[in-house]
N, C-alpha and C positions, 0 to 999 in steps of 0.2 A: 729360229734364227739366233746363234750365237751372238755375244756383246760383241765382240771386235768389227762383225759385219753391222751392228746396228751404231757403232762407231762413224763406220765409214762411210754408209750410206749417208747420214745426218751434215757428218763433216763436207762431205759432195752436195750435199743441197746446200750450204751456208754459201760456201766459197762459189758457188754458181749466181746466186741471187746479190752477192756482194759485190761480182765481177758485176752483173746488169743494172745493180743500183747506182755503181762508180761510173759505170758509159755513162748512165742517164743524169746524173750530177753535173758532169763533165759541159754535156751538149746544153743541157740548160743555166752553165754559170755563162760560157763561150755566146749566146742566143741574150742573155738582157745585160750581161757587164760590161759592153759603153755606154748604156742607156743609163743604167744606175749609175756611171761615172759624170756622164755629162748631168745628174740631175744634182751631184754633190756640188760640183764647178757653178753649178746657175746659182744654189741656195749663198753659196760666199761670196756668188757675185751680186746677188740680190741683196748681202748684208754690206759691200764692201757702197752699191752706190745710193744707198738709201737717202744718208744725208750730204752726197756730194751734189758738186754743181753739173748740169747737162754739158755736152759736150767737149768735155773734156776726159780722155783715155786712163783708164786708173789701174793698176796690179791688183790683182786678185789674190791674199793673202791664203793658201789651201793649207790642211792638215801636214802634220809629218810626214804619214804614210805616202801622201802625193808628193814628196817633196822631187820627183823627176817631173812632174810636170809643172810648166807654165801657163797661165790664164790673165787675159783683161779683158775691161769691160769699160763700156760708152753707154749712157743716156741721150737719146736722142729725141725729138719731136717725127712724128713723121715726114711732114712737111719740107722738113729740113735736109732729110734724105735724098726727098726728091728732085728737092735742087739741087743738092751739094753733094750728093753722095756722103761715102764714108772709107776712111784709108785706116789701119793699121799696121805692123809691122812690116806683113806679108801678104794683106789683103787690102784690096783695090774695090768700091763699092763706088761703082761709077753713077751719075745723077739719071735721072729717070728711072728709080730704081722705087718698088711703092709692097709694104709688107701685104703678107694674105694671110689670114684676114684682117680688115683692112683694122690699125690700131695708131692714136693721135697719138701716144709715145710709146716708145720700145726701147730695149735695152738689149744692145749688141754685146757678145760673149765672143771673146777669141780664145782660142786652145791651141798650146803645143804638147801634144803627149808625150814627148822625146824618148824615153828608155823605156816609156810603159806602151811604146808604139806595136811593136812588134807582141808584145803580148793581150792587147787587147783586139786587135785588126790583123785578121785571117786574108792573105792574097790568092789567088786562083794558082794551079799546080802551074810549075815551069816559071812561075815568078816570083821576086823577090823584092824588097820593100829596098828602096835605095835613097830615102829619105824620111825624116820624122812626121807622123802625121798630125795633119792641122786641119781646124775644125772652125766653124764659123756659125753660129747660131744666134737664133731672135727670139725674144719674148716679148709678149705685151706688158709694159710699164704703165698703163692707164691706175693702177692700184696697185703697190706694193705692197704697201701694211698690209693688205688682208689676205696673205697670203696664197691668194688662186694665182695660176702661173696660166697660160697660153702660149704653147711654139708657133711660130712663126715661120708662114714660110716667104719667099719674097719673087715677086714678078718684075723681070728685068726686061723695059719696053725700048733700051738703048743699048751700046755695049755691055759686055760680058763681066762677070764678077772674075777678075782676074786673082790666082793666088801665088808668091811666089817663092821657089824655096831657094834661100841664098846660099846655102852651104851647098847645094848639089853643083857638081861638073862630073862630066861622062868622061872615062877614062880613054886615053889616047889609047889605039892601035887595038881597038876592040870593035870592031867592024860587024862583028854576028852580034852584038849584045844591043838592042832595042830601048829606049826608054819611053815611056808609059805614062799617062796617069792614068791614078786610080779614086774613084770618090765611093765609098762607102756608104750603102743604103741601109733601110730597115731590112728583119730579118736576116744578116750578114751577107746582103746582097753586095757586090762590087760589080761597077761598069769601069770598064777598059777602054780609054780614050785616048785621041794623037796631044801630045802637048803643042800647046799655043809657039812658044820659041823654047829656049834652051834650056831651062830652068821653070817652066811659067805655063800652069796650068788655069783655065777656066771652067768656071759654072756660071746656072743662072739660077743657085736657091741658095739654100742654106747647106752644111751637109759636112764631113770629113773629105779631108783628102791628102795626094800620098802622089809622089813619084817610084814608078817600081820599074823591073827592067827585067826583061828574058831576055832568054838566051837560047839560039838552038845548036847550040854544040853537043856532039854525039857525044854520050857517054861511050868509057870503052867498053869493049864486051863485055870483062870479066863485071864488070859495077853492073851490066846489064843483066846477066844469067842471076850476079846476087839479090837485085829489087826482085826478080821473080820469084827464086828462092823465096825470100822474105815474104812478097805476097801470099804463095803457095804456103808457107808455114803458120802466119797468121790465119787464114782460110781453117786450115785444118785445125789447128787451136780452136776457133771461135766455135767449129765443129764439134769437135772435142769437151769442149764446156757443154753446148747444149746436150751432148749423150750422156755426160756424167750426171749432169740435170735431171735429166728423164730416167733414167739407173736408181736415183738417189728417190725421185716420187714412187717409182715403184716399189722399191725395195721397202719404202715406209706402208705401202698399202699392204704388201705382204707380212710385213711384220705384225700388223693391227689386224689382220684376216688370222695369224696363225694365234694370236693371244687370244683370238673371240674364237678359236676352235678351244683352246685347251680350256677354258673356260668354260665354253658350253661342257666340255670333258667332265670337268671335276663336277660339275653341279648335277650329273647324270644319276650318282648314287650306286653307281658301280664301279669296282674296283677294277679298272682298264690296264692294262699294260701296253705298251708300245714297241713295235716295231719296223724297223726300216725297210724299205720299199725304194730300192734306189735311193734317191737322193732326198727321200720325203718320209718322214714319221705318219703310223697309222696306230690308229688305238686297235688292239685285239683282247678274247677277254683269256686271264690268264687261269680262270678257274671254273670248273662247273660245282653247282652246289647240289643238286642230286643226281642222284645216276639214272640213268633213261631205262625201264623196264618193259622189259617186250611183253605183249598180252599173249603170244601163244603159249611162252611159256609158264604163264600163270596156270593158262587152262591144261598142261598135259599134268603142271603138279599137281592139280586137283583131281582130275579122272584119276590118278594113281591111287590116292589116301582115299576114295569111298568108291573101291567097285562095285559096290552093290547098286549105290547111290543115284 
């Protein structure tokens, strides 16, 4: 195998395993990076209420990098909760409200993700996110200093954990277009629920959540024949990679088979020449070292020189 095809084959294995290392990167930044965000948000807010007083709502001072998002945070008694609930901005924690498992203090976390919304929180196809999302989470406070954390989930034996987003209103003279909530599970599950009134969605844990809104306006054809296009061309790319994939493994097994032939070749101790065979090199030999001697003709030159004999 000439250089240029052991070029190409090598270079097709790379770009193949690079394309499937970048998917695999990809689905597993998407799969724990609100996990890993909501754990940056508790650690500042674990620093922000350490030596405050319970009670009372405090800002949650985050990195530069965060600087699109908003966080605060309350120290609470349990007890306290259950009588009194708990209100923030846009969150309503009505009383009979008691954490699992069961913890004498806790520390409530609120989040608005705002510009980092839409990039961290995936919605179901045909919907769209039509508000920032917000997040509501509990930890157990029994011991701060030492570091162990506990989430928190919370069992609502009265009204609903009500959330509400003040910036949304539904546009006039948009009759096809639905709005939505949506709350955000583990593994980037989302459940699609009715809103409570106009702006004002419920739960009864802990959790993210989001106003989103579909829409079933037909696309027109030509956008229609193009998504297929587009699917069908992706398809066949994805195709495409894995045959250039399989080309490039074999190509290498072939090349490592034709070096262990000429190999074996030289080390034979004969001086082989080669020849083409179609598309394939064979060794032949290019010399005989003595010449092949017929035995009858030995015996006629002999009965000639001794007729007596």
């Amino acid at each position: 195998m000439n250089q240029p095809n052991q070029t190409w084959y090598i270079l097709s294995i790379l770009f193949f395993f690079f394309f499937f290392l970048l998917s695999f990167a990809q689905t597993a930044h998407r799969n724990a990076s609100f996990d890993s965000l909501d754990s940056v948000i508790r650690d500042h807010a674990f620093e922000t209420i350490l030596t405050r007083r319970s009670g009372q709502l405090y800002q949650v001072p985050l990195p530069s990098n965060l600087s699109g998002i908003e966080a605060s945070t309350v120290r609470l008694r349990g007890s306290y909760l259950w009588s009194s609930g708990a209100n923030s901005t846009s969150f309503h924690i009505p009383p009979r409200t008691s954490a699992v498992p069961f913890a004498k203090r806790l520390v409530l976390v609120f989040e608005n993700f705002g510009n980092f919304s839409a990039s961290y929180f995936s919605v179901p196809l045909n919907h769209t996110l039509a508000t920032l999302v917000l997040g509501l989470l509990a930890y157990d406070a029994s011991n701060l200093t030492s570091g162990a954390t506990t989430e928190l989930k919370f069992e609502v034996l009265g009204d609903s954990i009500s959330i509400t987003f003040h910036e949304f209103k539904l546009p006039e003279r948009m009759n096809n277009v639905t709005a939505k909530c949506a709350s955000f599970g583990p593994n980037r599950s989302v459940r699609i629920h009715d809103l409570a009134s106009e702006n004002t969605c419920t739960a009864t844990s802990t959790g993210h959540f989001a106003i989103v809104v579909s829409s079933d306006i037909r696309r027109p054809e030509g956008r229609e024949r193009g998504g297929v296009v587009l699917v069908i061309a992706c398809g066949v790319g994805a195709v495409g990679l894995v045959l250039v994939g399989l080309v490039g493994i074999l190509g290498l097994v072939k090349l490592r088979r034709d070096k262990k032939r000429e190999r074996e070749i030289e080390e034979g101790g004969e001086g082989l020449g080669v020849v083409w065979v179609r598309r394939s090199k064979m060794p032949c030999a290019t010399m005989v070292r003595t010449q092949a001697i017929i035995e009858d003709s030995i015996s006629v030159s002999t009965t000639l020189r001794n007729p007596y004999g």
